[in-house]
TORKOL-270184 format. One record per atom (N, C-alpha, C, O): residue in one letter; x, y, z. Coordinates in steps of 0.02 Angstrom, whole numbers, plus 50000, padded with zeros to 5 digits. Layout:
<rs>
AXYZ/...
</rs>
This chain:
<rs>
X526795159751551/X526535164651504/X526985170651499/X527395172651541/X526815174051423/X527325179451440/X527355185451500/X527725188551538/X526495184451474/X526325191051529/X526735190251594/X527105194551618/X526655185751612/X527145184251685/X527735189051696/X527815192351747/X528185188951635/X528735193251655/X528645202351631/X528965206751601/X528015201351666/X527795211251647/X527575216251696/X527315221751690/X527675214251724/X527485216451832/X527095222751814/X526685224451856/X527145227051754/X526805231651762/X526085232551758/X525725237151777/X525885224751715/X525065222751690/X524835222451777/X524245223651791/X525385220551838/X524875217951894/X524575224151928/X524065224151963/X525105231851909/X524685236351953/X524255241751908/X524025246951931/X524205239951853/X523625245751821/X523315240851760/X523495235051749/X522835244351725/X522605242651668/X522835244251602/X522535248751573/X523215242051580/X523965243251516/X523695243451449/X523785238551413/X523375248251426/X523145249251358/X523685255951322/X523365260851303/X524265256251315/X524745260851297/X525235258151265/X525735261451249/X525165252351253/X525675249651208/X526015252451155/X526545250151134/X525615259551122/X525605260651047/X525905268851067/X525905273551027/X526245269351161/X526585273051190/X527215271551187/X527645274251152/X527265266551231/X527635262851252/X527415255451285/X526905254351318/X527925250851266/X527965244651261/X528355241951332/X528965242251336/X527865238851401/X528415238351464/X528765234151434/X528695232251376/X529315231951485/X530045230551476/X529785224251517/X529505225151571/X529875218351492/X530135211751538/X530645212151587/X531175215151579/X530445208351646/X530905204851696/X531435201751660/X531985201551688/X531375198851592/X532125195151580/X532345200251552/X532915201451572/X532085204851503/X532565208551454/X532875212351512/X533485213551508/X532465214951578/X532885217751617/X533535216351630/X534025219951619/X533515208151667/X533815204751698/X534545202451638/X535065201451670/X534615201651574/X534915201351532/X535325207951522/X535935207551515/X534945215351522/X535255220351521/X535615224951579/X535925230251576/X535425220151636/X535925221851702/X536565218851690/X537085222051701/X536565211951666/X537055209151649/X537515211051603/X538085209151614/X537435213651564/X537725217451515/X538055223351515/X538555225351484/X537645226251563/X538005232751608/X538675230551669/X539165233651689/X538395223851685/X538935221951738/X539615219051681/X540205220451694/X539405214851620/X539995215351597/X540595220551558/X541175219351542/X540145227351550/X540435232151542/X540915234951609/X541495236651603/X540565235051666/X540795235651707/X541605232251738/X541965233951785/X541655227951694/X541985221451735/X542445220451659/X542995217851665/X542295221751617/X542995222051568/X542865226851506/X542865225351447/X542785230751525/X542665238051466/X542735236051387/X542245234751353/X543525235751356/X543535236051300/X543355230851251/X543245231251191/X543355223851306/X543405218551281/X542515217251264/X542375212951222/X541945221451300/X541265220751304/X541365224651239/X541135220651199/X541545229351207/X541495234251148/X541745226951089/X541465225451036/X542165224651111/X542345219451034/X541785213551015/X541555211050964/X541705212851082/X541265206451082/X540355209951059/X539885206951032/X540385214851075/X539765218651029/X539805219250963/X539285217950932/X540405221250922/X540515222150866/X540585214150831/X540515213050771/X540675210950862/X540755203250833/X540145201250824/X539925198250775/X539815203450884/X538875199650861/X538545203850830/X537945202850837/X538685209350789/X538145212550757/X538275208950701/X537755210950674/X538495205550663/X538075202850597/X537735199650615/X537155200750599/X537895192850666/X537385188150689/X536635190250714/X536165186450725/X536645197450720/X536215202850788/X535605203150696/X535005202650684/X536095203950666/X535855206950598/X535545200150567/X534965200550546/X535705197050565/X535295189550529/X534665186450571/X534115185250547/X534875185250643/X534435185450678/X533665190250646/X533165187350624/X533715196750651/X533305200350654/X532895200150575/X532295200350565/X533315199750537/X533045197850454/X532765191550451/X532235191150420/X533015186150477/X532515179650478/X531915179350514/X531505174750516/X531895185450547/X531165184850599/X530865188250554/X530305186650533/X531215194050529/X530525198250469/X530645195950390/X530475199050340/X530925190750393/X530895187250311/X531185195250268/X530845199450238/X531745195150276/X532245198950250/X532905196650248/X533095191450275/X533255200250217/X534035199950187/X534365202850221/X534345208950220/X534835199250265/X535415201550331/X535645207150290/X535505212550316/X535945207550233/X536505212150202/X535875217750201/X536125222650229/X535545218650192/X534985224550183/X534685224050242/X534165227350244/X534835220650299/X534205223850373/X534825227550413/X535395225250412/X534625233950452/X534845236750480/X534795237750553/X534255240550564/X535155236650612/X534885240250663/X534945248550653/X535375250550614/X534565252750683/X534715258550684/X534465261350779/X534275257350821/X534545268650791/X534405270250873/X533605271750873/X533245271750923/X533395273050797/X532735273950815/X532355274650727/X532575273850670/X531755276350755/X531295276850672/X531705284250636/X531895284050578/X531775288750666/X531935296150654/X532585296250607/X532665299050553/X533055291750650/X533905293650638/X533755286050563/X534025286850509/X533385280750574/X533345276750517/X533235278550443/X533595277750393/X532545281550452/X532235286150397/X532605289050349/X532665287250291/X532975296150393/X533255300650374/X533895298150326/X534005300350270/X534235293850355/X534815289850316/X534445288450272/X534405292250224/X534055282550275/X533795280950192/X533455284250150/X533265282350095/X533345290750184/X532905297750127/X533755299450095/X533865300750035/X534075299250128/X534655305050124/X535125302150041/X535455305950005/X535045296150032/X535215294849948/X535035294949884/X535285294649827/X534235295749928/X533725297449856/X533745302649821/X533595308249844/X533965301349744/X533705308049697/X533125314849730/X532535314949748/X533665319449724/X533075325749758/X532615325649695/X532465322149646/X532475330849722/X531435332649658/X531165327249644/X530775327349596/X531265322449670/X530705317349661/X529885319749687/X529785324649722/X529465316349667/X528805318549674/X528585312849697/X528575307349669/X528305315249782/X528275310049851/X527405311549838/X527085315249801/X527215306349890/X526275305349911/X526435302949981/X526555297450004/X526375310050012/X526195308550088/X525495310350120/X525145315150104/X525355304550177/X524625307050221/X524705311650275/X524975312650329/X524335313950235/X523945320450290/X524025318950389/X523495316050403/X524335319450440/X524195320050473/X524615313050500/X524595310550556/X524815311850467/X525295305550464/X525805306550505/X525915312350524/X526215301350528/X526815302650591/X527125307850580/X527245308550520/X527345312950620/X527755318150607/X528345319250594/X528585323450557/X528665313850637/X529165311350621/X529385309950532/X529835312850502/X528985305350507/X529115302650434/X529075307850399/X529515308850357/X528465312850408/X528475319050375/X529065323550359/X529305325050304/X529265325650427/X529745329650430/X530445328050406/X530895332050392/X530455320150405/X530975320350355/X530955319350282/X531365315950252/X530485322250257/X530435322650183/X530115329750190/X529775331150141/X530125333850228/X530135342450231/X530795345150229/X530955350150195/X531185341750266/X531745345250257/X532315341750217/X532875341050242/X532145339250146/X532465337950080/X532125340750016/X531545342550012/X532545340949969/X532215344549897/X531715338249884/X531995333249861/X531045337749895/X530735332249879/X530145337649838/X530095343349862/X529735336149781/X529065338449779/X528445333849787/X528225329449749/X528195336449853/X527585332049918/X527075335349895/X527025341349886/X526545329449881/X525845331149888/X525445328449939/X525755323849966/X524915329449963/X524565326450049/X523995325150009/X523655328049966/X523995320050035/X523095314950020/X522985314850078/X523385312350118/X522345318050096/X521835320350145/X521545310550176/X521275306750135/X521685308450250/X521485305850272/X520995301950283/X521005300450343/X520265297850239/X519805295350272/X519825288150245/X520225285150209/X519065286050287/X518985278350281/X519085274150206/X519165268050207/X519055278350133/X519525274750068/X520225277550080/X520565280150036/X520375276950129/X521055280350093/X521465279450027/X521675283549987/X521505272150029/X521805268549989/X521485270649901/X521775270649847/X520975271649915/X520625273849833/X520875280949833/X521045282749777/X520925284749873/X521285292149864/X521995292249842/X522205295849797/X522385287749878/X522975284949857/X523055283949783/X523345288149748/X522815278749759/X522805277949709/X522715280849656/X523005279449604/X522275285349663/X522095290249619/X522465295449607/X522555298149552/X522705297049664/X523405302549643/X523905299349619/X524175303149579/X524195294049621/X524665290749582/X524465291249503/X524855292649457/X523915290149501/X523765287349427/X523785294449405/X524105294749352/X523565300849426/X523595306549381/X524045311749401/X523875317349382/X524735311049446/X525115313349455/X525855310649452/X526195312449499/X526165306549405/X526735303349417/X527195303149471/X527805303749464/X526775301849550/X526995300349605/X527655296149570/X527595292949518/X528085296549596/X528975292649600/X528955289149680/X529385284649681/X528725289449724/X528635287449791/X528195288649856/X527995294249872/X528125285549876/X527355284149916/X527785282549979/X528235278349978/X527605286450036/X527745285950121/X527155285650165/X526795290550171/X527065280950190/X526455282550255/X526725277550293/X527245274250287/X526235277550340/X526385273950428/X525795268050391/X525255268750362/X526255261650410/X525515257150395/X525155255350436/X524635252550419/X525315256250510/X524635258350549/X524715267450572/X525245270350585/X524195269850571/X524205275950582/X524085277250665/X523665275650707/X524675280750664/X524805281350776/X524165285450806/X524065284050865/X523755289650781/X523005292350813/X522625287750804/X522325285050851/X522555285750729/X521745281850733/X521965275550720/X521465272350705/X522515271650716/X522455264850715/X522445262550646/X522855258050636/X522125264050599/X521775262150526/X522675259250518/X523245260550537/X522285254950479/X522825248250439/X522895250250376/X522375251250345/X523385250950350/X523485252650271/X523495244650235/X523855240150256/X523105244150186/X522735237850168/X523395234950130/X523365236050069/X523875232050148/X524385226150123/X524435225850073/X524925227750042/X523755222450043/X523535218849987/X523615224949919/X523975224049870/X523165231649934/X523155236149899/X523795237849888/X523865240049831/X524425237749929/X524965242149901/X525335236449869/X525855237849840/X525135230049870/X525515224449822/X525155226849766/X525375230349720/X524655225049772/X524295228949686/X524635234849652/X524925235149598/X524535239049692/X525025245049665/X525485246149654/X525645251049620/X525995240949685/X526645239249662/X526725236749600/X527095238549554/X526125230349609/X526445227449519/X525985233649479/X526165233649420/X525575237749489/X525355242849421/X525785247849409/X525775251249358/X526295248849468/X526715255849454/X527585251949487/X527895254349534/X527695248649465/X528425244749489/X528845247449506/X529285245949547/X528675256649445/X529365260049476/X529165264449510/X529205270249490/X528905262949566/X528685266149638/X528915263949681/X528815258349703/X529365269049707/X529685267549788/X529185266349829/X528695269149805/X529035263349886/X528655263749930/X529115262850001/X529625259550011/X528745266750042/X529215267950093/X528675268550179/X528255272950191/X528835264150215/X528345263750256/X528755264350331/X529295261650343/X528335268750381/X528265268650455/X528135262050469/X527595260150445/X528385258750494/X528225250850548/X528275252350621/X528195247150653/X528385257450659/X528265258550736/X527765255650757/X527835252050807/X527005256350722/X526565252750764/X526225247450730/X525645245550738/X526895243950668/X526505238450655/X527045231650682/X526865226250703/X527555233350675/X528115228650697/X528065228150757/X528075232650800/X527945218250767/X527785214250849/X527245217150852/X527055217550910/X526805219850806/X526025218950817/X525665214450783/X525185211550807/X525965213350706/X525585209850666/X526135205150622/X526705207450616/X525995199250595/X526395196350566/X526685198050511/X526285200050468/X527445198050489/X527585201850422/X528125199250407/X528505196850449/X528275199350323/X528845196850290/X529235199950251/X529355196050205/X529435203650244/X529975209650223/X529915209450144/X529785214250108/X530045202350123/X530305201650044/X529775200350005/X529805201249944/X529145197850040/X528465196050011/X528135202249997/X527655202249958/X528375208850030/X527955214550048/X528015218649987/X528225216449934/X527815224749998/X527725227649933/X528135234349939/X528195238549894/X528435234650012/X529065240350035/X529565236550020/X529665230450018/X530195246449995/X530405243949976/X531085248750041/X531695248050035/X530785252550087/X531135255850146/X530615254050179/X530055255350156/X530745249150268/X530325249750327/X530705250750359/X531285248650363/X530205256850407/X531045258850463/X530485257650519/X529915257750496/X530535256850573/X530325253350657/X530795256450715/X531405256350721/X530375258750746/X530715259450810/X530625255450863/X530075256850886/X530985249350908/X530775245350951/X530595246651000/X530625242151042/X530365251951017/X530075251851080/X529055251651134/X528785252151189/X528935250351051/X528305249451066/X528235240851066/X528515236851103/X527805240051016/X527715234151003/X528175227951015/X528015223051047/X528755229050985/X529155224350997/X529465223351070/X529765218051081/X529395229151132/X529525226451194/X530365227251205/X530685222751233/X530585231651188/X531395231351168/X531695236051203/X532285235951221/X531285240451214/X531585245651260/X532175250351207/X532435248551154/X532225255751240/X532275262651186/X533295261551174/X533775258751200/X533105266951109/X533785266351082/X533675261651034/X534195258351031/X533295259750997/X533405254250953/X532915254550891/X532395257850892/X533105251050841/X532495252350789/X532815247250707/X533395245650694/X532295246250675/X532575243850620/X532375244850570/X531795246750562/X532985243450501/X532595247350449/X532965242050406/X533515239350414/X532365241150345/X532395235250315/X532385238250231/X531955242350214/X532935235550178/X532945238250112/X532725233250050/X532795227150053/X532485236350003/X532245229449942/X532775230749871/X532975236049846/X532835227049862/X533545227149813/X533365234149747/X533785237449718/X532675234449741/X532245239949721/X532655248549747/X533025252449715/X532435248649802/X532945253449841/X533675255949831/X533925261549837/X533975249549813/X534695253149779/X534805253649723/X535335256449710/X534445251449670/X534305253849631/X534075261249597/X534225264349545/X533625262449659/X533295268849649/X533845273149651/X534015277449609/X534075271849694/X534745275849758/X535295277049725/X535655281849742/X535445273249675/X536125269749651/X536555271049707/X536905276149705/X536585266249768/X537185263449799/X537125256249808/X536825251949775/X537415256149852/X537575247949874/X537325247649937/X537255252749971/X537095239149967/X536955239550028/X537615242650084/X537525245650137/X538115241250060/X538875243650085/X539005250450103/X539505251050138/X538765254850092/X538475263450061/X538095262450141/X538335263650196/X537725260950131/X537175262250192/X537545260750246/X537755264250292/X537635253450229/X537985252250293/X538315255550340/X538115255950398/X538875258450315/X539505262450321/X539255268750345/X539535270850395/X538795272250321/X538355278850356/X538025278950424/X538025283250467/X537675271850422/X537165270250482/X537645269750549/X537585272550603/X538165265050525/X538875264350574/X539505268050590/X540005265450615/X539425275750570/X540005278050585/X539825279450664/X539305281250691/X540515277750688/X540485280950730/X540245276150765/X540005271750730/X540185274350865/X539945267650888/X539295268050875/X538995272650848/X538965260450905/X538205260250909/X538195260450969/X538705260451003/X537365260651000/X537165258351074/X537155252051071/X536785249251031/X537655247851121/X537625240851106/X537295238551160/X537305232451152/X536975239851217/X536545239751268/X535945238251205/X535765232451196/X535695243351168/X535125243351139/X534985240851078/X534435240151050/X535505239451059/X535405233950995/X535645226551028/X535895223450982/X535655222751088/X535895216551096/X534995217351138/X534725212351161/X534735222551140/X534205222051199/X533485221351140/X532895220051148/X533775222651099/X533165222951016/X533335215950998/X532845212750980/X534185211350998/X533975205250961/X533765199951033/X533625194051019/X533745201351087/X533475198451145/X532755198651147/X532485193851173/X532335204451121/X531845204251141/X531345200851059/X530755199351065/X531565200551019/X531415196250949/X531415188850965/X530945184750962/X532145187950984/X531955181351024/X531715177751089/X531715171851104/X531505183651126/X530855179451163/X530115179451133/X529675175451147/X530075184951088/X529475182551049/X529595176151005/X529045173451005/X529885173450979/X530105171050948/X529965163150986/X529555159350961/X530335161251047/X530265157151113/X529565156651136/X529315151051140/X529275161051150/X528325161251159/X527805159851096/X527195160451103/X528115158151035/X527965157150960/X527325164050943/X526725164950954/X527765166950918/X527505175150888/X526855174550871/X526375178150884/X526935166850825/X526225166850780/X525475166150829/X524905167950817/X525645164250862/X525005160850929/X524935166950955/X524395169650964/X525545169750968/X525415179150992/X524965181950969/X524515184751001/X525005181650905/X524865184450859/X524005184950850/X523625189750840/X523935178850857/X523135176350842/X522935178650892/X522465182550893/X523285176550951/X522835180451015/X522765187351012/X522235189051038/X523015190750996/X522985198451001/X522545199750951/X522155204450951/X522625195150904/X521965196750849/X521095193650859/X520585196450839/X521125190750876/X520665189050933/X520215193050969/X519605193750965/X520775196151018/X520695201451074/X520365208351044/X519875211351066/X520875210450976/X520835215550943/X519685215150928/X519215218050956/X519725212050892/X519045211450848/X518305211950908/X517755214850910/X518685207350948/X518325209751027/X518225216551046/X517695219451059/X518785218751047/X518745226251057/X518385231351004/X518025235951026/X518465230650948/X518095232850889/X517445232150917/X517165237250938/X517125225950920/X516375225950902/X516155229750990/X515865235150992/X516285227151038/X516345232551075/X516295239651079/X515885243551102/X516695240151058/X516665249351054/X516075251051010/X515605254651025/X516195247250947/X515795249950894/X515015251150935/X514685256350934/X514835245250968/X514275244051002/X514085250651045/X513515252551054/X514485252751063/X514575256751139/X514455263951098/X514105268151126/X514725265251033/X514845268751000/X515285275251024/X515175281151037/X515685271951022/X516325275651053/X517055276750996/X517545280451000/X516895272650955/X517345273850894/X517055277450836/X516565281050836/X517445275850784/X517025280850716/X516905274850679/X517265269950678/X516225275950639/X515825269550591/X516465268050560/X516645262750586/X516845269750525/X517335269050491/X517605262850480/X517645259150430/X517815262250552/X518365256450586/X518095252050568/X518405248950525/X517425249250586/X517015242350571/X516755242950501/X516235239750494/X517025246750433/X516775246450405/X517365244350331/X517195242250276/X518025245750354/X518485243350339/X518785237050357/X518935235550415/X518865233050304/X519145227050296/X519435223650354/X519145218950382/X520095226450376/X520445225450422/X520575232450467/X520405237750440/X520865232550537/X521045237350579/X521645235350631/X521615230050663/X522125239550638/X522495235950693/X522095236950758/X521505238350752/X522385236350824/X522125234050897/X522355242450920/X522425242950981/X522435247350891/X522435253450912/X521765256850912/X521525256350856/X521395259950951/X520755263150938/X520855270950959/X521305272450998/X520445275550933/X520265282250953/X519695283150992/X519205283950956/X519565283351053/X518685284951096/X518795290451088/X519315293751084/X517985292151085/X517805296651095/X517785300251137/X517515297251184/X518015308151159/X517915310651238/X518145314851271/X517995317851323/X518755314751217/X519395318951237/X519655321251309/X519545318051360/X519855324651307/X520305325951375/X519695323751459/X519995321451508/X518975324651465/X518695323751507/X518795314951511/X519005312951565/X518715312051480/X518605307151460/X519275302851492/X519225298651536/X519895304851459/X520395303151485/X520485303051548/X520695298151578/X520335308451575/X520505310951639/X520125304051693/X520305301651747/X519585302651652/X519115297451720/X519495293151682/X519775298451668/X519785288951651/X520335285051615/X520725282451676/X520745277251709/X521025288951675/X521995291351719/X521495289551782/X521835285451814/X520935290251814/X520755289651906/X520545283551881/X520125282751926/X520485278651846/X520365273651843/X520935267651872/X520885262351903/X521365270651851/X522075268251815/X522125265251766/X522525260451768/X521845266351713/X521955265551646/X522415268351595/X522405274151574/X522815263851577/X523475268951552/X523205269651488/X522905265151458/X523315275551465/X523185277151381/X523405284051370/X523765286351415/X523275287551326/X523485293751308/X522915298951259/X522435296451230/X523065305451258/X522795308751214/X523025309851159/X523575312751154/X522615307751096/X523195307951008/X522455313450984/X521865311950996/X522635318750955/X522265321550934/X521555323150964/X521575325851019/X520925321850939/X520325324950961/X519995318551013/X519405318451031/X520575312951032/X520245304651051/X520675304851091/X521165308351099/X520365298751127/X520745294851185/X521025288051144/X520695283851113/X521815288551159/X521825283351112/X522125275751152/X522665275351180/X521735271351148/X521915265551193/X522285259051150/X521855257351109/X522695255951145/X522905249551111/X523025245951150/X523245248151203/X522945239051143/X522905230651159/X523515226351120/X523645226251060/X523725224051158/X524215218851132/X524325211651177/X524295210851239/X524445207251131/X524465201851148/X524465200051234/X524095195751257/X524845203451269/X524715201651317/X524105203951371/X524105202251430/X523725207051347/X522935212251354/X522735204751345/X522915200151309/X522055206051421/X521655199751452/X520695204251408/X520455209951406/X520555199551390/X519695201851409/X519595205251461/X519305210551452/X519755203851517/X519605206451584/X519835215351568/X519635219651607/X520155216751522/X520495223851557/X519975226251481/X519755231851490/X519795223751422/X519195227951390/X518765226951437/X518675231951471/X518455222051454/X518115225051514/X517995230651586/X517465233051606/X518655231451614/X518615238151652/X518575244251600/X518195248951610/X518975243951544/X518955248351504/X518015251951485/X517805257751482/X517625244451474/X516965246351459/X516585248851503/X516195253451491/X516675244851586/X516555246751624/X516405255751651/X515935259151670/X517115256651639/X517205266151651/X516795268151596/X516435272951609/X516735265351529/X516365269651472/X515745271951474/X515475277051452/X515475264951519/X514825265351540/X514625267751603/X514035267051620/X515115270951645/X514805275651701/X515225283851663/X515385288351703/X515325284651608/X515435289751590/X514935294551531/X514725293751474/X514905298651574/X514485303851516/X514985303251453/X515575304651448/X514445299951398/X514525302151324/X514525306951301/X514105311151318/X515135308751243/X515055315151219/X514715314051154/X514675308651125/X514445320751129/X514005320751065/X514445320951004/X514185321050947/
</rs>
């Protein structure tokens, strides 16, 4: 099993995924090696890196049903973004969420963009929409899972909205949906996804990817060649992009899709759970779909009997925020419920 190579699931209860993503015994064991061949012939480890990044690059586009010449490695979601904001026509008129990664934000604060904020709740998607239709939005950015509360930006809806408004950029956060949920780049309705690997995908830091739709250079007027050439001046981390197409293909080797189901599985478990316990917001169970990220209720007290538990998770805003991934047992929502239920509820 995969879990096997995760030594960290054996000494705590690992709900932080949507923190950080532990590191496998092999990706370790692959990236010692890599260091030893740096060690052991310097310049010749620099060529032989530069030789496998196209292959590094096709690899990674056939796993997300994308176009090698348009998928990118990049060092992270931040430095990805920013490059592909950085060609777009200024004064365009953006639709960003409220409260949304800060990251994605901030790089459309600090360009000539004109941003409007659609206020956060359980329609989002009908709020969305609605400002498009009576504001000639030119481009739409959000996280399609949102890093506090989890909520899933509904797929389906932004294909719709694609074919009603075609000439709408759409431009999406994948940090906490990439190696969480199944996805296909060219089927999708983005037309910029930028990812950072170190959650979900298990890849360990320095790494990230960002994926373009022929839409995009269009908008842009450049070439995929243009990008290219920007993203790459100058070296890459080749530790962390050979450690991003290593860790694609052991999901890949454990068949993603079976991953996949299991964690979804696990996920819905956890939903009706909580909901039960009432520890989440009606919301969640009342929307269509949700990713395996949740917000409890409880805040910082709450956490705290969490952390003496040994329950790994974190504080995102006014919640305790816990996520599950594929390799998350029943057994550990269970300690999780366990503590909920020797804990004073908050009102």
């Amino acid at each position: 099993m995969y879990s096997d190579s995760l030594p960290l699931l054996t000494n705590c209860t690992y709900l932080n995924t949507a923190y950080v993503g532990p590191m496998s015994t092999t990706l370790s064991e692959f990236r010692r090696k890599l260091d030893e061949d740096l060690v052991q012939n310097g310049g010749d480890y620099k060529v032989r890196a530069y030789e496998a990044l196209e292959k590094t690059h096709e690899i990674i586009a056939n796993f997300f049903g994308a176009y090698s010449k348009q998928s990118f490695i990049v060092p992270n979601f931040s430095y990805g973004i920013r490059h592909a904001l950085s060609f777009l026509p200024k004064k365009k008129k953006v639709l960003l969420l409220e409260e949304d990664y800060p990251s994605l934000c901030k790089a459309f604060d600090v360009r000539e963009f004109d941003v409007t904020i659609v206020p956060q709740k359980e329609d989002i998607e009908l709020s969305i929409k609605a400002i498009i239709e009576t504001n000639d939005i030119e481009i739409l950015a959000l996280s399609v899972v949102q890093y506090t509360s989890g909520l899933l930006i509904d797929i389906d809806f932004l294909k719709e909205l694609k074919q009603q408004f075609p000439k709408l950029l759409i431009v999406g956060d994948g940090t906490q949906f990439l190696g969480a949920h199944p996805f296909h780049f060219s089927t999708s309705p983005f037309d910029v996804l930028v990812a950072s690997g170190y959650k979900w995908l298990l890849a360990g830091f320095g790494n990230g990817l960002l994926f373009t739709s022929d839409y995009y250079y269009k908008f842009s007027d450049i070439t995929p060649e243009v990008l290219y050439n920007q993203i790459f001046t100058g070296h890459f981390n080749m530790l962390a992009t050979a450690s991003l197409k290593f860790a694609i293909q052991e999901l890949e080797r454990n068949d993603f899709m079976a991953l996949m189901e299991q964690k979804e599985q696990l996920a819905h478990a956890v939903k009706l759970k909580l909901t039960e316990l009432d520890y989440i917001s009606p919301w969640v169970s009342q929307r269509k779909s949700h990713s395996s990220i949740f917000s409890l209720r409880g805040g910082e007290v709450l956490y705290e009997s969490l952390k003496k538990n040994n329950i790994k998770c974190v504080l995102r805003g006014n919640g305790v925020r816990v996520s599950f991934h594929f390799y998350n047992q029943l057994s550990d929502l269970e300690t999780l419920v366990q503590v909920l239920n020797s804990h004073p509820k908050s009102k």
